[in-house]
Phi, psi and omega in degrees: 000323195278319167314327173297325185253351163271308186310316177281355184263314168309323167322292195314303188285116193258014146262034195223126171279171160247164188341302183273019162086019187233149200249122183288354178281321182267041177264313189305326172302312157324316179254049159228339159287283178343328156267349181271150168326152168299184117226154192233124159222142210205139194262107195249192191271337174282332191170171168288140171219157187226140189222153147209148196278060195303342182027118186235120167256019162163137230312337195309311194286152169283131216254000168272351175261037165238099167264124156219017180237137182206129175265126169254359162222202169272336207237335173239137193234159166211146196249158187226143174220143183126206158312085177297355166304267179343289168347286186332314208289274137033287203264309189319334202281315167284003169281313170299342157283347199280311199285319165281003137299316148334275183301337208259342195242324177077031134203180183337123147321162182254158220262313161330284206295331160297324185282235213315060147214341059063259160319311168291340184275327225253292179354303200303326165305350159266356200217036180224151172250177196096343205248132185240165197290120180331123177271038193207148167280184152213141135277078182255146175238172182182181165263150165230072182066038163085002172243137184301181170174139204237126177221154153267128166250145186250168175306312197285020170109327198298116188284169161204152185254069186294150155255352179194138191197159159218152176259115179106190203316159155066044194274317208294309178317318181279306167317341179282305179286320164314336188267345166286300186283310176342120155233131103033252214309003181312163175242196176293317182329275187319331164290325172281348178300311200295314210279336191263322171298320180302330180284341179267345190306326177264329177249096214286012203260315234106196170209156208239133180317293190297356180242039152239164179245148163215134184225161201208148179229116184279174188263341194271342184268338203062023202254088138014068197233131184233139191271145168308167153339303191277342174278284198313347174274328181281001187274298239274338184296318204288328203260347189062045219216009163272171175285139176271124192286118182266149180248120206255357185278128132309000000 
């Protein structure tokens, strides 16, 4: 009983290591990405691509007031897994980040110095108490002088650099699959293909345009761009990645 109740006391703090060096609220933080829907991203010679899974549960709700796709600059977007709350949050800082880089320098942020400005903010949530750690990944991509570039934030502050990645529920599975299919010399077309395949990859039903998000930051416009209905329905035809019509008449 009393390891049990020191064990809940390391629980509780989330500025308190425990013996062995860990800190569990952002273990926890960890498994609350885990549950949230997915997202994908995946880094090509052309440009960024961002897929996101919005799991819409039901025919009522409307599927553009699911946010997980998000633009924070012109030239960088970013997807999310978790908490969308948290996420919201998240994303205002890097968009007010982006803007006072913007106004103090007179040009664009690098996509690097954002992710970790970013990290350093979700950090400050481990190590200040009253507070708990953000319960959401991000992916953001973006352009750097014409090169693409793919990053992560972990609940625990931690930047990481991809060339293709997911985030949320089913990451290993979908990831198992970039790593078999991934090429470098892919152009974008093809990066949304692969990214919409990794994602079916987990989902024997198929996948239905509305209840995806899909955005691409190219490399020659720098430019942001998020695709309609109607494209992402013609991605998921092209690729046989729709749900199969079944005839239910007797």
């Amino acid at each position: 009983m009393q390891g049990q109740s020191q064990q809940q006391a390391y629980d509780r703090g989330i500025t308190i290591f425990s013996p062995d060096g860990r800190l569990y609220q952002v273990e926890y933080a960890r498994e609350a990405v885990k549950r949230g829907s997915a997202s994908v991203g995946v880094r090509t010679a052309d440009g960024v691509v961002l897929l996101a899974d919005k799991r819409i549960r039901s025919p009522l709700l409307v599927g553009e007031s699911v946010e997980k796709l998000h633009k924070a600059d012109d030239h960088v977007g970013i997807a999310s897994a978790g908490h969308v709350a948290d996420a919201r949050q998240l994303i205002d800082y890097a968009r007010r980040y982006s803007q006072v880089n913007q106004l103090r320098y007179g040009e664009p942020i690098g996509v690097e110095t954002l992710t970790k400005a970013v990290t350093d903010n979700i950090q400050q949530y481990t190590q200040v108490g009253g507070a708990r750690p953000f319960g959401v990944a991000l992916i953001i991509g973006g352009i750097d002088d014409g090169q693409p570039r793919l990053f992560e934030t972990d609940p625990s502050g931690t930047p990481y650099e991809w060339k293709a990645l997911a985030v949320g529920a089913n990451r290993s599975d979908i990831e198992e699959y970039l790593k078999e299919q991934y090429q470098a010399e892919m152009d974008l077309e093809g990066g949304i293909g692969l990214a919409l395949e990794a994602l079916a990859s987990v989902n024997e039903d198929g996948l239905e345009a509305e209840g995806l998000g899909v955005a691409t930051i190219d490399s020659e416009t720098e430019q942001y761009q998020v695709l309609d209905e109607d494209e992402v329905e013609s991605y998921l035809d092209e690729h046989d990645l729709l749900p199969d019509d079944t005839d239910d008449e007797e």
